[in-house]
N, C-alpha and C positions, 0 to 999 in steps of 0.2 A: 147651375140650374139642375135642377130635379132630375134623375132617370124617367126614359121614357117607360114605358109601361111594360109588364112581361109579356115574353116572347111566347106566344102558345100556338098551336098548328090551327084554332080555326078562324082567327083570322090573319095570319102573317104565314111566308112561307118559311121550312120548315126551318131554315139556315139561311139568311138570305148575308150576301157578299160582306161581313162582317169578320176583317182576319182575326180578332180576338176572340172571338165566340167559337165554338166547338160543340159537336155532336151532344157530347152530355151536358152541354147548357141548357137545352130545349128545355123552357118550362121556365126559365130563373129568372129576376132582373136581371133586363142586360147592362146595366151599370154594374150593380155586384157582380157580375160573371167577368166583367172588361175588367176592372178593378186590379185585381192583384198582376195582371201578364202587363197593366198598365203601366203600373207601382213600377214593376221591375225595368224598366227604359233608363231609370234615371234616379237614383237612390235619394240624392238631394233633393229631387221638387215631393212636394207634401199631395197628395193627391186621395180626395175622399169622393163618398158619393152620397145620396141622399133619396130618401123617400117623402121629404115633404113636398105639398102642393108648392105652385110655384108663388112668392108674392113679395110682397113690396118689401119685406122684413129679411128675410132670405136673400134676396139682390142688394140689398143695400151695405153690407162691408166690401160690396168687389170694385175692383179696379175699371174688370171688362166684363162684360155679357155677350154671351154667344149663342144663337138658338140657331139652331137645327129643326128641320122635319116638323115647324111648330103652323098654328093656326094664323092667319093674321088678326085676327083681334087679338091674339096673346101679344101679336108682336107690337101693335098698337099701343096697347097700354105699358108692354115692357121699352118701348122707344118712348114716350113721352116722359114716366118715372127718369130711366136714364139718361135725357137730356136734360134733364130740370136739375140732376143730381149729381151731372158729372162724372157720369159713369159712361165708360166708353161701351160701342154695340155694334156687335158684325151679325146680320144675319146671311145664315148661307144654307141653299137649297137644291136639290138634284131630283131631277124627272126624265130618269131613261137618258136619251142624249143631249137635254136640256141643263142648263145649270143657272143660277142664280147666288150673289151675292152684295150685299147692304153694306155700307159702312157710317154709321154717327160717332163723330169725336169729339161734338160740343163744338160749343160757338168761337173758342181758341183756341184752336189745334197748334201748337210752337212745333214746327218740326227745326230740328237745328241742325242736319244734312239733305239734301235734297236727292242726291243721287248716289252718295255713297263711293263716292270716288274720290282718290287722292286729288289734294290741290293741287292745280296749275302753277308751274314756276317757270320765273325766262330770265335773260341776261338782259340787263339795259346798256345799251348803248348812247343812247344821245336823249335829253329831255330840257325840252324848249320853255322859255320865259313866255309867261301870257295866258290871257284867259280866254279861252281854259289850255291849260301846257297839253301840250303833243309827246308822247311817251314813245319811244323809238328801239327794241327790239333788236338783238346778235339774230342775221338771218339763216342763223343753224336751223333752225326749225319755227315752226309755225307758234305764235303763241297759246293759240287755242280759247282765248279769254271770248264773253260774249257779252253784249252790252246789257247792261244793270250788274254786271259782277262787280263786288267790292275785292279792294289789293291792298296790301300793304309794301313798303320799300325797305330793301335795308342792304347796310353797307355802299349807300349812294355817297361817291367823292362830291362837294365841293355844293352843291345841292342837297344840302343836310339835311333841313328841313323837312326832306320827306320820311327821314331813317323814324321821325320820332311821331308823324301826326299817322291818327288813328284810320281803320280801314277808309279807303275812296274808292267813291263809284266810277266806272269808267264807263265810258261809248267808243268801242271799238270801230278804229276806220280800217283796217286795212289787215291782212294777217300776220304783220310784224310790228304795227302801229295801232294806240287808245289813245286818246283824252282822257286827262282827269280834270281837278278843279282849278281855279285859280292859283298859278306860279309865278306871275307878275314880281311879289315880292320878298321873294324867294333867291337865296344867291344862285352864284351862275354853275351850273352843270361842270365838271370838270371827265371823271370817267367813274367807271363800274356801276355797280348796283345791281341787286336781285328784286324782283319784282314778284308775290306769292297772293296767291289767290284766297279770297277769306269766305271761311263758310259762315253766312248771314243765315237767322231764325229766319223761317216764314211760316206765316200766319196766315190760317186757312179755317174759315167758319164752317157749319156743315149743319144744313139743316136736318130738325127732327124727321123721323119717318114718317108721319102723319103730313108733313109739308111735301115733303120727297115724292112720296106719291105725289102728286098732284102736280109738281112740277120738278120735274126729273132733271139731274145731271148725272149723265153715260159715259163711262169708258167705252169706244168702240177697241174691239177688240180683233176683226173678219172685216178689214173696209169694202171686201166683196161682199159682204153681206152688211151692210151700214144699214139699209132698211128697218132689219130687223128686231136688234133691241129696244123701239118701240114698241113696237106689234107686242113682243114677248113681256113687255111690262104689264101691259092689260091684257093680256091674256093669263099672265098668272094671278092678276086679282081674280079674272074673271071664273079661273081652277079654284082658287080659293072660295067662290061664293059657291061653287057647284059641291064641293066639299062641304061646307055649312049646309046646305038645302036636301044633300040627302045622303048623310053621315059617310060616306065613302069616296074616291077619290073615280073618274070616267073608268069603265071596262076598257080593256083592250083590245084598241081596232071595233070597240061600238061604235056605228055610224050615229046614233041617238042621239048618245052620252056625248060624241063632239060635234055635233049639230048644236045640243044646249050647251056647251062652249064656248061655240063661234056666238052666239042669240047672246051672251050673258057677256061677251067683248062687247058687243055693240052697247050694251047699255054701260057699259064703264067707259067707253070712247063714242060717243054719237058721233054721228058723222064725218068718222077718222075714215082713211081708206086703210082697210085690212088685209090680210095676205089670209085668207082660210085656208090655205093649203098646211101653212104652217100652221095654223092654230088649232084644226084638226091632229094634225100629228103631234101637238101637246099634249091634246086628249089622251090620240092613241098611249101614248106615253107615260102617262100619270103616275101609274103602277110599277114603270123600271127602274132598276134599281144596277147601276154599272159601276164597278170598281173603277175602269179610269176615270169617267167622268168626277165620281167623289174624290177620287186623287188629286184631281185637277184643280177642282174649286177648295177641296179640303187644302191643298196646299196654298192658296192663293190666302184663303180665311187666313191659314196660321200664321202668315207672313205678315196679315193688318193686323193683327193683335201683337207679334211684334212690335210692328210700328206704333200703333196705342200706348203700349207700355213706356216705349224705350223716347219716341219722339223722331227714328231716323229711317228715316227715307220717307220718299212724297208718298201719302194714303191715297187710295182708289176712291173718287169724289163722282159719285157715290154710291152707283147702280153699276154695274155689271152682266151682263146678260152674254150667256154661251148656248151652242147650238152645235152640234157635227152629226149633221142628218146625213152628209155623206156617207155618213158607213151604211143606212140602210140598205138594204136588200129587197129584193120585189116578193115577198111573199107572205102567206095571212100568218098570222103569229098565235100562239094559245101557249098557257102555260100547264105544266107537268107536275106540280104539285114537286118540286125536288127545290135545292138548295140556289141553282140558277134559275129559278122563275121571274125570277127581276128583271133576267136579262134575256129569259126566254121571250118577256114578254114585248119586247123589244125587235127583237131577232129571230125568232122561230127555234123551232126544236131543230131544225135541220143545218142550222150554223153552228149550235152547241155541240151537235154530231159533230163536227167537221170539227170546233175547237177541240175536243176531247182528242182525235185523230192525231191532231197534228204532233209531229218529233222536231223538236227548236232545240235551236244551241245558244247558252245565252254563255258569254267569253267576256270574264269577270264578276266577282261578286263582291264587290264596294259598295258604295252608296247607292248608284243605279242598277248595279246586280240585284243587292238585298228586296229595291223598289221592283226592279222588273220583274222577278223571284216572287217574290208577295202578289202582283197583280194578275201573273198567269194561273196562280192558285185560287184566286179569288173570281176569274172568268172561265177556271176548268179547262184552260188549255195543259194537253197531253193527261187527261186523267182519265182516256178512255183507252179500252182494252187493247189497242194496236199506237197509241201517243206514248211520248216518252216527252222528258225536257233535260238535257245535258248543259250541266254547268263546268266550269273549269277557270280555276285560278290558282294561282301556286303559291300564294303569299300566303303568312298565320295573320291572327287577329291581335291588333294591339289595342294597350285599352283606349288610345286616341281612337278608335274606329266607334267608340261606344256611344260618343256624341249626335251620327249620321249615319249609320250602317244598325237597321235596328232592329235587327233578325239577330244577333248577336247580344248577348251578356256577359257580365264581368266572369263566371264562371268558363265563359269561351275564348280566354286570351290565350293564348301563345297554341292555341288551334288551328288548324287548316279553315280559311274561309268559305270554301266551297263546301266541304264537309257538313258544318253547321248551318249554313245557308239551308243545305238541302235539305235537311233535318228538319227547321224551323219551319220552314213553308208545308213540311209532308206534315206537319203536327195540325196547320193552320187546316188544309184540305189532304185526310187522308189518303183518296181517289188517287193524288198527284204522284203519275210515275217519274219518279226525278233520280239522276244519278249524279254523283258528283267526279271530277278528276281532280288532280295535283299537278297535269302537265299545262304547260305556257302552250300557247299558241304561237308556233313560228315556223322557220324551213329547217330548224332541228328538231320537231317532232311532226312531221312531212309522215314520218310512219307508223305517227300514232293517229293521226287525225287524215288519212288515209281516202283514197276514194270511196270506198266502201263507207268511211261513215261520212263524206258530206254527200253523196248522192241519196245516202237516206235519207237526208234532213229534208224538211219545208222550208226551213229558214232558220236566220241567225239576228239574235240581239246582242248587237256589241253592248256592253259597258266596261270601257277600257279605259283608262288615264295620258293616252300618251296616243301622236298621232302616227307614229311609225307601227305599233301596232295596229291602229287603226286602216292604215295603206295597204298592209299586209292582210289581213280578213275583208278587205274590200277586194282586191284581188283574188281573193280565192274564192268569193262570192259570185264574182265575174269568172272564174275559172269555170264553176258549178252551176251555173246560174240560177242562183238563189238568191232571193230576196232578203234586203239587210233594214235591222231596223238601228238606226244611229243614232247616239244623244250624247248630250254633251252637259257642263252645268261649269261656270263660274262663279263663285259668290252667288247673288241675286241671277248673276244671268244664265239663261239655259236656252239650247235647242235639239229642234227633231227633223233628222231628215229621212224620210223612205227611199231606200233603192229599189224599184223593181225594173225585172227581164223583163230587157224590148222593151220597155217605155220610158224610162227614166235614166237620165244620168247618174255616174256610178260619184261613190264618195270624192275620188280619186280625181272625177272630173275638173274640179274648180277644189281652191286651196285659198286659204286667206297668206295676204302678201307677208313677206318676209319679216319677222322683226329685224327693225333697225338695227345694224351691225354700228359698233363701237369703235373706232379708229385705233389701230393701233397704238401710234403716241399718243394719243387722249389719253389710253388708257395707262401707259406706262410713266408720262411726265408730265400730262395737264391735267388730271382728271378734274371737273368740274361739278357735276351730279352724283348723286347718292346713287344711282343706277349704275356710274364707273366706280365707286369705290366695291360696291358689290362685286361686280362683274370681277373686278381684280382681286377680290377675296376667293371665289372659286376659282381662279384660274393657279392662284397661290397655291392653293390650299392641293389643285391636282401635281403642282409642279414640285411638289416636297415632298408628298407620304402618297400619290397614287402613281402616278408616273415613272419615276425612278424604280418602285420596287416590281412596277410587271417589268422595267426591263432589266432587272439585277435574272428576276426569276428565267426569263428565254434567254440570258445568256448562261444562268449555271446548266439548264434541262437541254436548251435547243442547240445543238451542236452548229447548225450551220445561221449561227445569229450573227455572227461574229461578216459572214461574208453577204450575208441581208444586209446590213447595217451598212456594209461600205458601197452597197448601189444608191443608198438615198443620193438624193440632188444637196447640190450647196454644202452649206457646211454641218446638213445635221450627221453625218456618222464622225465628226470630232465633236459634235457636242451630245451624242448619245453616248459615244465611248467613253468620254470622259468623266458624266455622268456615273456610268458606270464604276469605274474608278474611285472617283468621291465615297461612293456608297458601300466599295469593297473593303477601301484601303487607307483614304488619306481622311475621309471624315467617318469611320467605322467607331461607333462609342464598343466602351468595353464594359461598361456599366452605367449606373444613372448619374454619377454627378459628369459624366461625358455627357448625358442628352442634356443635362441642364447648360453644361458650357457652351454646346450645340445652339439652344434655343436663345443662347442670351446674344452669342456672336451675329447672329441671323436677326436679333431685333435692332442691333444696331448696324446691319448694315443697312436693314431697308430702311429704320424710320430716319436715321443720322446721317451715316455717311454717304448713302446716295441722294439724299436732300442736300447736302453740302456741297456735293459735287456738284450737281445740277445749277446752284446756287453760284458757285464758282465760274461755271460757264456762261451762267444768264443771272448775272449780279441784279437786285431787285431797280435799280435807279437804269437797268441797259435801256437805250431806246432802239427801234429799228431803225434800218435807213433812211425811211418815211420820214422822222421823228417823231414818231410814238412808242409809247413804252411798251416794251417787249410784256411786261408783263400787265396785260391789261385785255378786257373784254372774256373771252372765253378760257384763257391763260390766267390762272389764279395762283398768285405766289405762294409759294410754302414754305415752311419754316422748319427747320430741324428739334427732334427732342430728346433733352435730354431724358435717360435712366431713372426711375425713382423708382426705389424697392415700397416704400410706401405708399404709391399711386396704386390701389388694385386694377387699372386697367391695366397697366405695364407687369404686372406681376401677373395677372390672370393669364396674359399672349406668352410668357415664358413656360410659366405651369401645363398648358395646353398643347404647346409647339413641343415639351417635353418630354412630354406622355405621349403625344404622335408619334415623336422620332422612336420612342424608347419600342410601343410597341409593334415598329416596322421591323428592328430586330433581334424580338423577344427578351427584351431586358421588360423586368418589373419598374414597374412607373412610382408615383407617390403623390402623394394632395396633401403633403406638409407643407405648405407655404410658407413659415416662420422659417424651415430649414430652408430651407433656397435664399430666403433672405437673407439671414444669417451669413450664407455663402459668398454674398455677394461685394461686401467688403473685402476681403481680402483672400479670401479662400479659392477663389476662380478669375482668371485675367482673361477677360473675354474684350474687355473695351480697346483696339490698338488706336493709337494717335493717326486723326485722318489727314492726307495729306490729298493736293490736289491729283486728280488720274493724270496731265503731264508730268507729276513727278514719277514714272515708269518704273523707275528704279527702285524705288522704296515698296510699291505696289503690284510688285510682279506677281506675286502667289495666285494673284486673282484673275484664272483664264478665264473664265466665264464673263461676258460681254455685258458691263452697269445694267442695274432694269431700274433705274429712279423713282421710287414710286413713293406714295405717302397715303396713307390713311387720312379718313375722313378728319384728326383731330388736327391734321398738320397744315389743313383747309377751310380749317375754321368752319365746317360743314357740322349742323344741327344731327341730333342722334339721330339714327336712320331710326323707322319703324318697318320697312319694308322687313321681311326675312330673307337671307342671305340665300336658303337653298329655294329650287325653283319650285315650291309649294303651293298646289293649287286648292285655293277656298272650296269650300262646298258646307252647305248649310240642306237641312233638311227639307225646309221646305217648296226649295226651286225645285231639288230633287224630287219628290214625290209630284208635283206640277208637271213637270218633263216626261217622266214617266207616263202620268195619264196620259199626255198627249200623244206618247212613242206608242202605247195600247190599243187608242182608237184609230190609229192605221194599222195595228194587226188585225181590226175587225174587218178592215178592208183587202186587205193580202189574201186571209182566210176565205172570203169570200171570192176574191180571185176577180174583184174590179178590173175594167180595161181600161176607162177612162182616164186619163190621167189629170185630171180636172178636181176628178174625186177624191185624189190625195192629197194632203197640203204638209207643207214640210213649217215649221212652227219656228217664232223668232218668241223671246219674252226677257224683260229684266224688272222682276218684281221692287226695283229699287224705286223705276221715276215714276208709275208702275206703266209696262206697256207689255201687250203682248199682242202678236200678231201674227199672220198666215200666208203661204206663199204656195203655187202651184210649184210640186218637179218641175225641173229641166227637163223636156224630152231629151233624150237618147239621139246623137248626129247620125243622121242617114247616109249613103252613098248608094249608089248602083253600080252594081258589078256588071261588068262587060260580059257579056252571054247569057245574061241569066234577067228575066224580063222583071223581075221582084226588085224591091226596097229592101236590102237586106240591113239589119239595124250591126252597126258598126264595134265591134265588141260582144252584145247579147248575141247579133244576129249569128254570127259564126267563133266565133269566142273571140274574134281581133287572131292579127297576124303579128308575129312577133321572132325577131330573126334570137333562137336560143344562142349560150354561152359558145357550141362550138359551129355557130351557122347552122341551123338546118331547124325544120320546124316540126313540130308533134300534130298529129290530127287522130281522129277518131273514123274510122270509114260507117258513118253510120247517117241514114236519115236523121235531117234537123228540121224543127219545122219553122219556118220564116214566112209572116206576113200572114198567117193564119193555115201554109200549104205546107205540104211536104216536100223539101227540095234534093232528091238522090245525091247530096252531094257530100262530099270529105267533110266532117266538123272541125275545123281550125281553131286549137287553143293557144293560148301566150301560157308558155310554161310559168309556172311561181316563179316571182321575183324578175319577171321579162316584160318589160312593156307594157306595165300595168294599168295605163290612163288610156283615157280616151285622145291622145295625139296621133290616132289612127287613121284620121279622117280623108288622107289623101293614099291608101290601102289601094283599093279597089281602081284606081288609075292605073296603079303599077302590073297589075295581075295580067297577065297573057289571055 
């Protein structure tokens, strides 16, 4: 579409919250001006801009259409052209703390993922003759399946039938038990089978926008506020007619202008019941213009146009309607003729004081650093003459970061991320007092990060990658009592949680349950799933080239390693020492074709001869005492392989395991692959004759205790897609969604809300799409014996916490608790002491 028109001072203000634009743009198209800092995001996508009117000729070679900020009768007639055309259409709109967004994908929308999540898989155990057959589930775990999911089988014994016919639908009875179709005449079940969950297209119509009006399908998004996106539908027509009738959008906080409003709802809804509370405050509204809220919907849009293009994950059908009046504030609002008058106009000149003021710590600058970094510049927090905003992260920029982190450019790699960050956002709003650091945040930089600088702060925005960091700034936030703003993002999914003093529970409080631990032997001699042959790839991969060389290192440096080692339990100080040993003396290469005899001994012990052995022990034909076969249900037989220098996947795990060993100690490595081949006929004896482990005698060299294990190929297990290291997704546009939300509870921090009502901590996964809102946890009370107040458990007196040598730290200073001032000791939990809220039974103990 078209650029909108130029930016000139008498009727727009003068900058308004736009991070591509800049001081000397005033005056220009703001397309040409966006244009080139645009260009630079992403060198690959072709990106142009235009000054034709908009029309049917113009729209018609696109995929998708996107308006913005536009009239409804443009959108009228650009929604009917592209339904009829097959052009997909998102419109999406922002009013102050209002938001709106459309989606038409035509009358066949194929989406051919629904959720974006890996398929379900399970073991079969037992499947019954009959219509319709009974499908029976290994009760390791739940199957997860739901009724109308199509499956497919494979690898089923003796009940063949099912290995070859195409997806079936199933009706789930029970969480280890489905039906499928008629197995009447089908042979009899004997054992095994995997059972995998098939992603079926679905087809999803979506009426024109001209229909849409008139008969609306809503995302609820606030079920406390479910009322709402009615009301808000016609009322934004009804913005729209009051826009057409007298070229301008209501004044701010004119009683008139949302009088004729509410008058101009009722003729678009006759005898609807209305909420004119809210419909006035659209009015008031008209005019604002907020960075999170465009983050919010802007991110939600870029993610339906995704889906448009690509087909995957379910589209928002159709309307959407947002609202967080909660941030307002009780006061008359005017705007200042400056760069935040959008947001003046919203909020007053007297919270923009207050944003400008404020000294935040935002700790990390990744994807949700660079967003939260962008949005404080864009609502002018710390760019007034006593505000600061301190960032810190200690990692450089790779060019993977260029994807999702987009404060940064290719000319920024192997740069500190903080450094550039700060840079980028000072360029966007020069106002912005921003400093950056290099140091991590933890209890080895206790005296860089100091009390002196968290009692300055107002507050702290984690964006962090890791939840032990996160444990650690949530405690020290409780230490301070400062308010934490928390986010999070997976893939599609993301959330927001507000910590605030005295009302809210801290991060720390509540934790999602453990991941599933992996069994031991599962993982050494049964492994079953792509998740155990993983797992047993990192744990490999620490027990060969991480492991061994930190403890080669603390025994040559640490003198008394030697007499650590012999207090472990059991038998690890023989098998650390011994270790050690291998590493010094008996498996020490003296060059490369030693790491290469290293790496080829080491592929046949794991994939051959401890398959063999195991093999040996539990012959494939054993039965147990039951009489059933040993190898059978969760237990999957494996098979031993052999060596081929011409397989590159065996020659890849040699070259690799090579270069590992070689540069553990500093020998030069190689990526001749032909010379290792070469080698391998005759020139290296690495394959010895395996015999069984009770032959003892032949097999003694080998102290270290079998670990049988086999690779996915030796399980007949499908190529993983999973990735091996623990890499977490992130896509931009959850990211930028997350953030507006994490924003418009800084509007309420800032303003220093008491209600806890008026916070809402945010769930969303733009895949099925859902997004939705949740009040804080209060903060656990208790009453202390002597003292007639509710003192809050943790904020109120910072929690009680017995330190590393017994004894505990306090502050002799008035605290104030419950709105009073109470002359008593402040009690803190030192860093890294008692960090959660399992406080709760404190104040019983206390004299």
């Amino acid at each position: 579409p078209p650029p909108p028109p130029p930016l000139f001072y008498s009727d727009t203000p003068p900058l308004p919250p736009k991070f591509y634009l800049r001081e000397e743009d005033v005056g220009q198209n703001r397309a040409e001006a966006t244009l080139p800092r645009l260009a630079e995001l992403n060198a690959y996508v072709a990106v142009t801009s235009t000054r034709q009117p908009l029309s049917q000729e113009l729209l018609a070679p696109f995929q998708v259409v996107v308006l913005t900020n536009s009239s409804l009768e443009e959108q009228l007639w650009v929604g009917d052209f592209c339904h009829s055309h097959g052009i997909k259409l998102v419109v999406a709109d922002t009013r102050g703390l209002f938001g709106q967004l459309f989606c038409d994908f035509g009358d066949d929308m194929v989406v051919t993922d629904t959720n974006g999540e890996q398929p379900l898989s399970a073991m079969v155990s037992m499947v019954t003759k009959g219509c319709p057959g009974e499908v029976t589930c290994l009760d390791e775990a739940r199957h997860g399946f739901e009724t109308g999911d199509f499956v497919t089988f494979t690898e089923v014994e003796g009940m063949e039938e099912l290995n070859s016919c195409g997806p079936v639908e199933i009706r789930v009875l029970g969480p280890y038990t489905f039906s499928i179709g008629d197995t009447s005449g089908f042979g009899d079940y004997v054992r095994g089978g995997i059972v995998t969950q098939v992603k079926m297209p679905k087809h999803i119509r979506f009426k024109r926008l001209r229909e849409a009006l008139a008969e609306p399908e809503m995302m609820i998004t606030d079920f406390g506020k479910a009322e709402r996106p009615p009301i808000m539908h016609w009322g934004w027509q009804a913005l729209h007619r009051f826009i057409r009738q007298h070229g301008r959008p209501p004044r701010p906080r004119h009683q008139g202008d949302a009088a004729e409003v509410v008058a101009l709802t009722r003729e678009v809804a006759p005898g609807a019941e209305l909420d004119e509370e809210l419909l006035r405050e659209l009015a008031f509204q008209a005019t604002g213009d907020l960075a999170p809220v465009n983050a919010f919907i802007g991110g939600l849009a870029a993610q339906e146009v995704m889906k448009a293009v690509s087909g995957k994950f379910t589209p928002i059908t159709q309307w959407l309607y947002f609202d967080a009046l909660e941030c307002l504030p009780e006061e008359n609002k005017e705007t200042r003729n400056s760069r935040y008058d959008g947001q003046i106009a919203v909020f007053g000149a007297e919270l923009q004081a207050k944003l400008g003021a404020q000294k935040y710590f935002v700790v990390g600058a990744g994807a949700i650093g660079c967003e939260l970094l962008k949005n404080f510049a864009m609502v002018g927090l710390g760019c007034g003459p006593e505000g600061c905003i301190t960032v810190t992260d200690m990692d450089t920029i790779e060019k993977s970061n260029l994807n999702r982190q987009f404060l940064f450019r290719p000319w920024d790699v192997t740069k500190l991320k903080s450094e550039r960050a700060a840079a980028a956002v000072r360029e966007m709003n020069p106002a912005l007092r921003v400093s950056s650091r290099p140091d991590r945040v933890g209890p080895d930089t206790e005296r860089v990060y100091d009390d002196d600088f968290f009692e300055a702060l107002d507050g702290v925005a984690n964006a962090l990658d890791n939840v032990d960091a996160r444990l650690y700034m949530d405690r020290r936030c409780v230490y301070y009592r400062k308010p934490l703003l928390e986010s999070g993002t997976l893939g599609t999914k993301g959330n927001v949680q507000v910590v605030i003093p005295f009302l809210s529970e801290s991060y720390s409080s509540s934790q999602d349950p453990p991941e599933k631990a992996i069994p031991i032997c599962t993982l050494k001699n049964f492994p079953n799933a792509i998740e155990h042959t993983l797992q047993w790839a990192r744990d490999e991969f620490e027990g060969l080239f991480k492991q061994p060389a930190e403890n080669v290192n603390q025994y040559l440096t640490d003198p008394k390693f030697v007499e650590r080692t012999l207090r472990l339990a059991g038998t690890q100080p023989l098998e650390v020492l011994e270790a050690v040993q291998r590493s010094l003396v008996s498996e020490r290469p003296r060059a490369w074709p030693d790491c290469v005899a290293w790496a080829c001994r080491h592929w046949h012990r794991q994939y051959s001869n401890n398959i063999r052995q195991l093999l040996h022990n539990f012959p494939p034909g054993q039965k147990t005492n039951s009489g059933t076969l040993f190898w059978s249900g969760p237990k999957r037989c494996p098979h031993p392989l052999v060596f081929d220098p011409d397989n590159p996947l065996h020659l890849d795990y040699v070259m690799a395991a090579a270069n590992l060993f070689a540069q553990s100690y500093g020998i030069g490595g190689s990526r001749d692959r032909g010379a290792v081949a070469e080698w391998w006929p005759g020139g290296i004896k690495v394959a010895p004759r395996w015999l069984p482990r009770d032959a003892m005698g032949v097999w003694h060299q080998d102290a270290v205790p079998p670990r049988p294990r086999s690779p996915y190929r030796c399980f007949h297990m499908g190529q993983s897609k999973l990735i091996a290291g623990k890499i977490i997704p992130a896509i931009a546009t959850t990211t930028g969604a997350v953030v507006g939300l994490a924003c418009l509870e800084l509007y309420k921090l800032v303003q220093g809300h008491r209600r806890l009502a008026s916070y809402k901590n945010a769930f969303l996964n733009l895949a099925l799409p859902f997004v939705g809102f949740s009040e804080p946890l209060a903060c656990p009370r208790n009453k202390v014996r002597g003292l007639p107040h509710i003192l809050e458990v943790v904020w109120g007196l910072g929690g009680v916490g017995v330190l590393p040598h017994g004894s505990l730290t306090h502050r002799t200073q008035p605290c104030s608790v419950g709105g009073d001032s109470v002359g008593a000791p402040r009690v803190k939990v030192a860093a890294g002491c008692c960090p959660k809220w399992d406080l709760l039974g404190w104040g019983r103990d206390l004299g």
